[in-house]
C-alpha positions, -999 to 999 in steps of 0.1 A, spaced: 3 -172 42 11 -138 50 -6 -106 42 14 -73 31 5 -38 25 17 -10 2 4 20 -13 23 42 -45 43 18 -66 40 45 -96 59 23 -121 68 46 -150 62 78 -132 88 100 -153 90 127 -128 120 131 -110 101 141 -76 88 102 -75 119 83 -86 147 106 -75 130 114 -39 133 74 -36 174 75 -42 169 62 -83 189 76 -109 165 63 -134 132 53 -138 139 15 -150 158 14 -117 130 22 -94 103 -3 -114 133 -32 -108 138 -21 -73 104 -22 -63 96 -55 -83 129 -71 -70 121 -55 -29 87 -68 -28 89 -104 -46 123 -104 -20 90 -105 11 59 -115 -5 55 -152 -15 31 -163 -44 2 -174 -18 3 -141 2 -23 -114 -1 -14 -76 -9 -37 -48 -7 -22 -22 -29 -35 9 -13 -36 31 -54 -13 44 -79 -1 14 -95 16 32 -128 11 60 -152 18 63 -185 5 40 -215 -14 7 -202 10 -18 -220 35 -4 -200 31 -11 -168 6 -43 -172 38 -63 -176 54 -50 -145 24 -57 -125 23 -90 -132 59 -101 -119 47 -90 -82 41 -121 -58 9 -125 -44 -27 -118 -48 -32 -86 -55 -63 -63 -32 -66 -34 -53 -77 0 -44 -83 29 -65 -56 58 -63 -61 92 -78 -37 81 -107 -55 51 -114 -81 63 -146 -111 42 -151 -93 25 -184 -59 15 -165 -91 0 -137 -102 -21 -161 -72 -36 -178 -57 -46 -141 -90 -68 -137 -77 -88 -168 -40 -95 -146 -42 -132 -134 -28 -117 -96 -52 -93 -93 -84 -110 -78 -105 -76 -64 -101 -43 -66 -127 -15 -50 -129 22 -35 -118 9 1 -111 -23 19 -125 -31 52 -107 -59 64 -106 -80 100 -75 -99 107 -73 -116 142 -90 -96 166 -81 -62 146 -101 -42 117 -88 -20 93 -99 3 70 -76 5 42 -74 32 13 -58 52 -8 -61 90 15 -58 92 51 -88 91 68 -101 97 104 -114 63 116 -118 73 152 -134 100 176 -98 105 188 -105 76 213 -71 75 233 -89 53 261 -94 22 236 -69 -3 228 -58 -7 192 -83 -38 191 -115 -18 199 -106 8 173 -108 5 137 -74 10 126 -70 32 93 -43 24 66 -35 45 38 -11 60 13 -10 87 -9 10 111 5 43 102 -3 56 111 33 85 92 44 67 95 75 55 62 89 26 76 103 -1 103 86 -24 127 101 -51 119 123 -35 83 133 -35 68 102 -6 40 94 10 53 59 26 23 39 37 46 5 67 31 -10 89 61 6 80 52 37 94 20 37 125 25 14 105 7 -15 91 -24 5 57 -34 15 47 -39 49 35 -72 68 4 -64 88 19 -76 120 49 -50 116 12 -22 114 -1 -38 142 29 -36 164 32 4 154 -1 8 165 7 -7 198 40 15 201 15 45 196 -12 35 218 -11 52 252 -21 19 268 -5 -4 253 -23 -41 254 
């Protein structure tokens, strides 16, 4: 079992600065693309924190798209994600929590994962990647990998449409720690 994270899937976003900006000519191509990328990595067992914006537009829409992703689904709230499209993922048999933030240990690690960059250190350039809490977010739709103040960003054009394995995060913290364990 693996765990993956991604952040921005924005299924039926009809604006051209989401689906063009990720090489679609259409909006049915992205929502296959992304479906088709991430069921390509994530097996049914694995776990997926989806770091917000799931979809816009009408809730019947997109319900159906959520369900064909592999995995169980770690929801957490985006700036796109209303209080009524919150409540209908809860009734998605892949979705199994959903919440503000995530704060989650894996091996000797901890992360905080959400949807906007946050500071999750005092700076702390003398600590390993393992004494730090390591912050994971989206919402910026940077293809940067990383965003301000150290934080790892795993939006969809980022990663050309794929989610991300947490070992692939932890060995780009490493590659940016100044020690290096």
């Amino acid at each position: 079992m693996s765990i993956f994270l991604v952040s921005d899937w924005h299924f039926n976003h009809d604006k051209p600065f989401i689906y063009e900006t990720r090489g679609f000519k259409t909006i049915k191509e992205m929502n296959e693309a992304i479906i088709q990328r991430h069921n390509a990595l994530v097996q049914p067992n694995d776990d997926v924190y989806v770091l917000g914006d799931l979809a816009l537009g009408g809730i019947g829409e997109h319900l159906d798209l959520i369900k064909q992703m592999n995995g169980w689904l770690h929801l957490v709230q985006g700036n796109h994600d209303t209080s009524k499209k919150w409540e209908t993922y809860l009734s998605l048999p892949n979705v199994i929590e959903m919440g503000a933030a995530f704060y989650l240990k894996y091996k000797k690690y901890y992360f905080f994962l959400s949807h906007y960059p946050c500071f999750t250190s005092n700076f702390e350039d003398n600590k390993r990647p393992w004494q730090r809490v390591l912050s994971v977010s989206g919402h910026t739709h940077s293809k940067n990998e990383w965003n301000e103040g150290m934080s790892y960003n795993v939006c969809m054009e980022a990663h050309n449409c794929f989610p991300v394995n947490i070992e692939d995060i932890i060995l780009a913290f490493k590659r940016e720690d100044y020690n290096n364990d």
